[in-house]
C-alpha positions in Angstrom: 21.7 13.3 31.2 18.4 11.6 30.7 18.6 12.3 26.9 21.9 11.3 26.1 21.1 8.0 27.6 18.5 7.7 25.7 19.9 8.8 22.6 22.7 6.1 23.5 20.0 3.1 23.6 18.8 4.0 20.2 22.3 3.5 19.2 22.5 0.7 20.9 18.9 -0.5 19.8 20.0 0.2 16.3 23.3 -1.4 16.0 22.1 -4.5 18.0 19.1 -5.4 15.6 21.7 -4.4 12.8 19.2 -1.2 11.5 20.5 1.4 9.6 18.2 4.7 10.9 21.1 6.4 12.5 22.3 6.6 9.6 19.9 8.0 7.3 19.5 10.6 10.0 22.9 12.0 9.6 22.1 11.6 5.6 18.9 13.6 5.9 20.3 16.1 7.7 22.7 17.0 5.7 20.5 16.7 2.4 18.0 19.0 3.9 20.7 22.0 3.2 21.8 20.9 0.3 21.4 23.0 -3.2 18.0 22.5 -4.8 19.9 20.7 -7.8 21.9 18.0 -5.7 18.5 17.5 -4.0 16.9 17.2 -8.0 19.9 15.0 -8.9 19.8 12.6 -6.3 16.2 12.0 -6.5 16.3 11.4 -10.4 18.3 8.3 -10.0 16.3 7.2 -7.0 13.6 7.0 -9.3 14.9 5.9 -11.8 16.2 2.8 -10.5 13.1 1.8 -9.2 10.8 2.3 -12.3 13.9 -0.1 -13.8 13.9 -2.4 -10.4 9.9 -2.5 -10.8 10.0 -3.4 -14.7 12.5 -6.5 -14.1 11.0 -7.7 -10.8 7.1 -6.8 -10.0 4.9 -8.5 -12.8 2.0 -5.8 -12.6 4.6 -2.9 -13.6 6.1 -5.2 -16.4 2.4 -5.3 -17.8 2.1 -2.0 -17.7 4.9 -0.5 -19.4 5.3 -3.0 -22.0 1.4 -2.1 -22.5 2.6 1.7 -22.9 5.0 0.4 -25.6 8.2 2.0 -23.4 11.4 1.4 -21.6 12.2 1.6 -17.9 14.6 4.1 -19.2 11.6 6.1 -21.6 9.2 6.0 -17.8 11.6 5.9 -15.1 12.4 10.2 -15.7 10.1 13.2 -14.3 8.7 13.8 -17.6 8.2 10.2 -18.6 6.9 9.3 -15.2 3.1 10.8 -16.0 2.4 8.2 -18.5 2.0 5.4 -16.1 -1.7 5.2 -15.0 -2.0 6.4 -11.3 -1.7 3.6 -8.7 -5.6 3.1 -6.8 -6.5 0.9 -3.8 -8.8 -0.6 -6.0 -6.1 -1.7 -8.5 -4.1 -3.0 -5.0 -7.1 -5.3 -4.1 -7.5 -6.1 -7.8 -3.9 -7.2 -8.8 -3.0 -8.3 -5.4 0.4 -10.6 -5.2 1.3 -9.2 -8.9 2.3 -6.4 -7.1 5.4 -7.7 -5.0 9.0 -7.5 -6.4 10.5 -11.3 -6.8 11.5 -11.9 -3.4 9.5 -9.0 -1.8 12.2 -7.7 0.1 13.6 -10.5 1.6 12.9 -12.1 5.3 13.0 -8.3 7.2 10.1 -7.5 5.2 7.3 -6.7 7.4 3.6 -6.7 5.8 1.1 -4.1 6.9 -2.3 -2.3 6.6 -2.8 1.0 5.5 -5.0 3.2 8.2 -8.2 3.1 6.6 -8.5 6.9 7.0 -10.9 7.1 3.2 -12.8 3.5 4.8 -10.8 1.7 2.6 -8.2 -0.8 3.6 -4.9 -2.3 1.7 -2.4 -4.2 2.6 1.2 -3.6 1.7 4.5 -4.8 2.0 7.6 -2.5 3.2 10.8 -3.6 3.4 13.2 -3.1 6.8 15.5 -0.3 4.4 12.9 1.3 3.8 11.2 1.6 7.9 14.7 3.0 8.7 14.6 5.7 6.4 10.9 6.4 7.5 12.5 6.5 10.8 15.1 9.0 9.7 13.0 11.0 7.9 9.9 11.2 10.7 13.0 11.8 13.2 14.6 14.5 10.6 11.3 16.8 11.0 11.1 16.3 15.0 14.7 17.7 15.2 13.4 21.1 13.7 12.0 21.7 17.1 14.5 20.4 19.2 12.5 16.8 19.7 14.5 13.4 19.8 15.6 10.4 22.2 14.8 11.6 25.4 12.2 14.2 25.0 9.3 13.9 27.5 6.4 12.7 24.6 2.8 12.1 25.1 1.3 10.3 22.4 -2.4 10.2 22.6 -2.9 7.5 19.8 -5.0 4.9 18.7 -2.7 2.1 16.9 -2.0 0.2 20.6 -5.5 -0.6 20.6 -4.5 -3.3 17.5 -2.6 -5.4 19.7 -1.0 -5.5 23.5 2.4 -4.5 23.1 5.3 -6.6 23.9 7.6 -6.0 27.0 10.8 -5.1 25.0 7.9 -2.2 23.4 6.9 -0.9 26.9 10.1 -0.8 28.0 11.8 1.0 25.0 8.8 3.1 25.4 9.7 4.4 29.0 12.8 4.5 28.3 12.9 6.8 25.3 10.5 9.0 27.3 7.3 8.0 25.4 4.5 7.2 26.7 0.9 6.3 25.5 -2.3 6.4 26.1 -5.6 5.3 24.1 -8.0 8.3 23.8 -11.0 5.9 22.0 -14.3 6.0 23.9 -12.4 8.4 26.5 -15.3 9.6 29.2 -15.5 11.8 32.2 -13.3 9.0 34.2 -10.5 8.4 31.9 -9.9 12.2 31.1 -9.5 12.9 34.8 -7.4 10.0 34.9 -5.5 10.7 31.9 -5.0 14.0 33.1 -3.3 13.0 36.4 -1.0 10.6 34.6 0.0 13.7 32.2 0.4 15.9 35.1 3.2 13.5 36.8 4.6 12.6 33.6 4.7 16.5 32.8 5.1 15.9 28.9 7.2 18.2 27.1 5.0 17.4 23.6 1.8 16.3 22.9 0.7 14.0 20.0 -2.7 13.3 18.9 -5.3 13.9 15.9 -6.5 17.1 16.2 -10.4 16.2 16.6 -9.6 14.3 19.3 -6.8 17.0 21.2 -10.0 19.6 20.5 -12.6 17.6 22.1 -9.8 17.4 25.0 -9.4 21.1 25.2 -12.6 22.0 24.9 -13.8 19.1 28.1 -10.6 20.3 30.3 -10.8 23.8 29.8 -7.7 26.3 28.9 -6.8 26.3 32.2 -6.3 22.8 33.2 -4.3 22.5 29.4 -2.0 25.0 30.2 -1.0 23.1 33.5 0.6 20.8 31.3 2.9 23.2 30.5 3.7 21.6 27.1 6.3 23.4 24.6 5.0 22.0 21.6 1.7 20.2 20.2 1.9 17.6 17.2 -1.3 16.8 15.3 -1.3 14.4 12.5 -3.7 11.7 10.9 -6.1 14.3 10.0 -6.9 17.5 8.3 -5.4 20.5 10.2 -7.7 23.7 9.7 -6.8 27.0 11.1 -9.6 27.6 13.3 -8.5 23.9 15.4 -5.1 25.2 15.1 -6.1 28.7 16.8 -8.1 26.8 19.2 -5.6 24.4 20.5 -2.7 27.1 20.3 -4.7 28.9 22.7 -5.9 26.1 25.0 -2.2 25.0 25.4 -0.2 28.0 24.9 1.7 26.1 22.2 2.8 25.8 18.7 1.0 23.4 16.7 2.7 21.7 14.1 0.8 19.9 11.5 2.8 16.9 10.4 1.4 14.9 7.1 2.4 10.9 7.3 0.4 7.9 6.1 1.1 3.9 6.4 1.5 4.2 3.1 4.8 6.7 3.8 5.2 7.2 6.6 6.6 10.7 7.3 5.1 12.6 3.8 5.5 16.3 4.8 5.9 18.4 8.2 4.9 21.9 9.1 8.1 24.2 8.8 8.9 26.2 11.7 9.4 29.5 10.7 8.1 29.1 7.4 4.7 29.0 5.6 3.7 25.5 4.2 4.6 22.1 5.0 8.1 20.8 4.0 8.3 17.5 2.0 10.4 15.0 2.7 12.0 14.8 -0.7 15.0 12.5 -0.3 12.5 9.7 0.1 9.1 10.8 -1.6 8.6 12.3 -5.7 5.2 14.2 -5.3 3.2 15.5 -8.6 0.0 16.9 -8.8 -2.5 15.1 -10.7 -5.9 16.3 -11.4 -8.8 18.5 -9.4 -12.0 17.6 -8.7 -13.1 21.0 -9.3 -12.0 24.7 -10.3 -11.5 26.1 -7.3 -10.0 22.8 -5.9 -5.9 21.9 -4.9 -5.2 19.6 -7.2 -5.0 15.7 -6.1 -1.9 14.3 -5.0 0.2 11.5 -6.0 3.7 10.3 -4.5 5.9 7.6 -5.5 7.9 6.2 -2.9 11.7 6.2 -4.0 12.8 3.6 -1.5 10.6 0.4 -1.4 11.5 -2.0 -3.5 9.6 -5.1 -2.1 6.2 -3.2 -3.2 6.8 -0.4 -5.3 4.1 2.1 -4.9 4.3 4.7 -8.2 2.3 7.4 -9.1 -0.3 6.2 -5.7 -3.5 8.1 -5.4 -3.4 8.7 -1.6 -7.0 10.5 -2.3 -5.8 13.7 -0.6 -5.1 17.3 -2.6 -2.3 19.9 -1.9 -0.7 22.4 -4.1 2.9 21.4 -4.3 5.3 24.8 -4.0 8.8 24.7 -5.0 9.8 28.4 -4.0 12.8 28.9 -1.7 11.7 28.9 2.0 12.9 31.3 4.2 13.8 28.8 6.9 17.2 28.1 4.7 15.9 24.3 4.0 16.3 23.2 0.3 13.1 21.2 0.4 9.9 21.5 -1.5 6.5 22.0 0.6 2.8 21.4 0.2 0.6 24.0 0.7 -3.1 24.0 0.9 -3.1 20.1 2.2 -7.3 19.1 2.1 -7.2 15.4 3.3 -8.8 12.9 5.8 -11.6 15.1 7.4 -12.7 13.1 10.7 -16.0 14.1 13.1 -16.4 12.7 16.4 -19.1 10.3 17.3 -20.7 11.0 20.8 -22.2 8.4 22.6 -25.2 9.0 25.3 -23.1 8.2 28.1 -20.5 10.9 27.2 -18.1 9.0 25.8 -16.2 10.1 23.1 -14.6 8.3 19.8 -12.2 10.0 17.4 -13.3 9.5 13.8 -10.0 7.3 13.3 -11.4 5.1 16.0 -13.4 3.2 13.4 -10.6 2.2 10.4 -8.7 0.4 13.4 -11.4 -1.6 14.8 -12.3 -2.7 11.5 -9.2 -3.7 10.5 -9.4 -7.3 10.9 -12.4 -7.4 8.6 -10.4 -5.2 6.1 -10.6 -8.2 3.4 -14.5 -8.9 3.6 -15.3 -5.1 3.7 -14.0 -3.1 0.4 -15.3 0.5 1.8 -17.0 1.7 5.2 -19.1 5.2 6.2 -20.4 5.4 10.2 -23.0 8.0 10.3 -24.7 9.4 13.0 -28.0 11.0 12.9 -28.9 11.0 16.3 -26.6 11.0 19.7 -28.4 7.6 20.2 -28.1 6.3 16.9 -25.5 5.2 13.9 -26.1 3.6 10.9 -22.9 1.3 9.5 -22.8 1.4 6.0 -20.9 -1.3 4.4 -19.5 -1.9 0.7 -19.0 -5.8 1.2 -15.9 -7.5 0.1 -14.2 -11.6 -0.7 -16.0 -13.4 1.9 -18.3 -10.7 3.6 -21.6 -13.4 5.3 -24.2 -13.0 7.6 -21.3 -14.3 10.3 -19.3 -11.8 9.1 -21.9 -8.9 9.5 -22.7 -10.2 12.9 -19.5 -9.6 14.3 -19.5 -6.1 12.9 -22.3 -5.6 14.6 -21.5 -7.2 17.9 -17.7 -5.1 18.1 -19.2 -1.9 17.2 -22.5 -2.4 19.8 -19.6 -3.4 22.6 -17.8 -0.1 21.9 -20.3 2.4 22.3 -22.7 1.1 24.8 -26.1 -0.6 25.2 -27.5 3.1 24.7 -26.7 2.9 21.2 -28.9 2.1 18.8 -26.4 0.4 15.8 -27.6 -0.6 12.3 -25.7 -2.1 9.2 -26.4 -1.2 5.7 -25.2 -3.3 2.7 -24.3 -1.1 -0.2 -23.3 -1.5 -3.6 -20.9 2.1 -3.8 -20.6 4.9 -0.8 -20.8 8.0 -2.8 -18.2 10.7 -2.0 -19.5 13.8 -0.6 -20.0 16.8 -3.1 -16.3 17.9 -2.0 -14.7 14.6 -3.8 -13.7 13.8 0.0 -14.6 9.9 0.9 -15.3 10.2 4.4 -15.4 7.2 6.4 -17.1 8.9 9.9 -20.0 11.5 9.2 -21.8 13.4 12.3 -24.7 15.0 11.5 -25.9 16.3 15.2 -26.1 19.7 15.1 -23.1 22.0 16.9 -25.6 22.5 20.2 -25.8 18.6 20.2 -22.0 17.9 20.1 -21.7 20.6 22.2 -24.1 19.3 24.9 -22.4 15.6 24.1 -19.2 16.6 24.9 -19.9 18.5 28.4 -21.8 15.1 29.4 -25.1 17.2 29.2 -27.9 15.4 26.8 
């Protein structure tokens, strides 16, 4: 009962705010099972009517395929595609407003920040088309599990931290059976609370980044997860290695499912439920591999989203690697899959009091300063001690670096020691990875962090 009335508000939602999700659900679903070459088709002239939309109405793209000496028509197929340049954050700050299509999508465009998961921010424009087939498509991969309007969901996030959310949000919230809670600087206090509020709300799914359900596990115990009796656990927002996965199967006596999305994207791939690999979605995404930063590396990845057309982002270095397989599944599903995904690796920073702060922590509480800071690192070398370090950006003053300061010093406590550093570059580790939080206590020190022992 509770679930068809919620799957009648989102209708109601939907139709109300004249959105089109429901129906790019029904779409999805049904493209999901179609033959390999339909999928190919239909994705062919996606693309290419948005390399052709881009040439006539985004200035940037103009420049650069008239520089290439092509057509829309010569670039806008899968083998023309790889001449364009790849699309860079940098080359987003650079060109800025020469990136927008003439109109930018209208008055239901919505303008937002990417997660600063490599410590480097953009901001973007997505059209309301195109957050209803994110919808879809993010909705398309829950239903593989049996997860939609009305399932109890848990999301232990960090993105209501940004701003308060409104009324109509809460209450949309409750009533689609979702609830959230903000795991940044979570101590001995807030877990117990936090776990009483899951235990009454008896959550059917859990939803988190996996450094941050780990360091949960491994403070309540296996026995107090498994109390939850959860079906199902969702990590996303960061790398997914198989000893986490083991390790929070086992602590919750659930599946894990990885699932793959960016701000950039939204929903990019999900972990198939039967089979190996993570499926892409491909009615909305094209995915190529570009290079490798070394031999034995996946190859980078780049994805060109078919649908926006008030920002197109082609060919955009999201500076993760996958291989990208294209082998039948044995789940039935027509879609292609990424396998061997390396992205945003994320370490917990410890404080002295025993407070706890997810890696993705950081990129949201710097978000405001997102225009004065070009790229960010937090390391910590001591439990008592981080250094900032700080690539500056337009209007980055010693105001500026002040309030860094101040925020960041709030956060972890007056037990913490916080510096800045100013620097010209942040190298990338020896991997090729950018990594925008670096702990460098050893494993006895987190350990000791984490069970509030110093």
């Amino acid at each position: 009962m509770v679930r068809l009335a919620a799957r009648a508000l989102d209708r109601a939602v939907a139709l109300g705010t004249r959105r089109r999700w429901p129906h790019y659900e029904r779409l999805f679903s049904a493209m999901e099972r179609w033959p390999r070459d339909r999928i190919d088709e239909y994705r062919r002239r996606r693309l290419a009517a948005l390399v052709e939309h881009a040439y006539r109405n985004v200035p940037y793209w103009r420049r650069v395929i008239d520089g290439l000496g092509a057509t829309p028509a010569e670039v806008g197929t899968p083998e023309g595609l790889a001449a364009l340049p790849p699309l860079t954050k940098d080359v987003i700050d650079r060109e800025g407003p020469a990136l927008l299509s003439r109109g930018a999508g209208g008055a239901r465009a919505t303008v937002k920040s990417t997660g600063g998961s490599t410590g480097h921010n953009v901001w973007l424009r997505i059209d309301m088309d195109t957050h209803d087939r994110r919808r879809a498509a993010g909705r398309l991969t829950e239903s593989w599990d049996g997860v939609g309007p009305g399932t109890r969901v848990a999301v232990l996030w960090g993105s209501r931290l940004e701003t308060r959310p409104s009324l109509r949000a809460r209450l949309l919230d409750r009533l689609s059976c979702r609830r959230f809670f903000s795991v940044y600087g979570v101590g001995e206090a807030e877990l117990s609370r936090y776990l009483a509020e899951l235990q009454r709300f008896r959550p059917e799914v859990i939803s988190s980044y996996p450094s941050i359900l780990a360091d949960i596990a491994r403070r309540l115990g296996r026995r107090a997860c498994r109390r939850l009796g959860v079906r199902l656990v969702y990590s996303s927002a960061e790398s997914l290695d198989e000893p986490t996965r083991s390790e929070l199967e086992d602590a919750f006596g659930a599946p894990v499912r990885n699932r793959y999305a960016s701000r950039e994207f939204g929903m990019i791939a999900s972990d198939c439920p039967t089979g190996p690999g993570l499926h892409l979605m491909d009615m909305r995404l094209w995915a190529e591999n570009g290079r490798a930063e070394h031999p034995e590396a996946p190859p980078e990845l780049l994805l060109t989203d078919l649908d926006n057309r008030s920002m197109p982002l082609i060919r955009y270095r999201i500076e993760d690697a996958a291989v990208i397989e294209d082998s039948a599944c044995p789940c039935g599903r027509s879609l292609s899959r990424l396998a061997r995904v390396e992205g945003r690796v994320f370490d917990v920073v410890y404080t002295p009091a025993g407070r706890a702060f997810g890696g993705s922590f950081f990129p949201i509480l710097l978000r405001p300063f997102d225009r004065s800071i070009r790229r960010f690192q937090v390391v910590q070398d001591r439990l008592d001690h981080l250094t900032i370090r700080v690539v500056p950006g337009h209007g980055w003053d010693a105001p500026c670096r002040d309030r860094v300061l101040r925020i960041i010093a709030e956060r972890m406590g007056p037990e913490m020691k916080v510096d800045l550093k100013v620097c010209r570059e942040i190298p990338p580790a020896p991997s090729g990875k950018r990594r925008p939080v670096v702990s460098l206590l050893s494993p006895e020190e987190r350990r000791r962090a984490a069970s509030g022992n110093r």
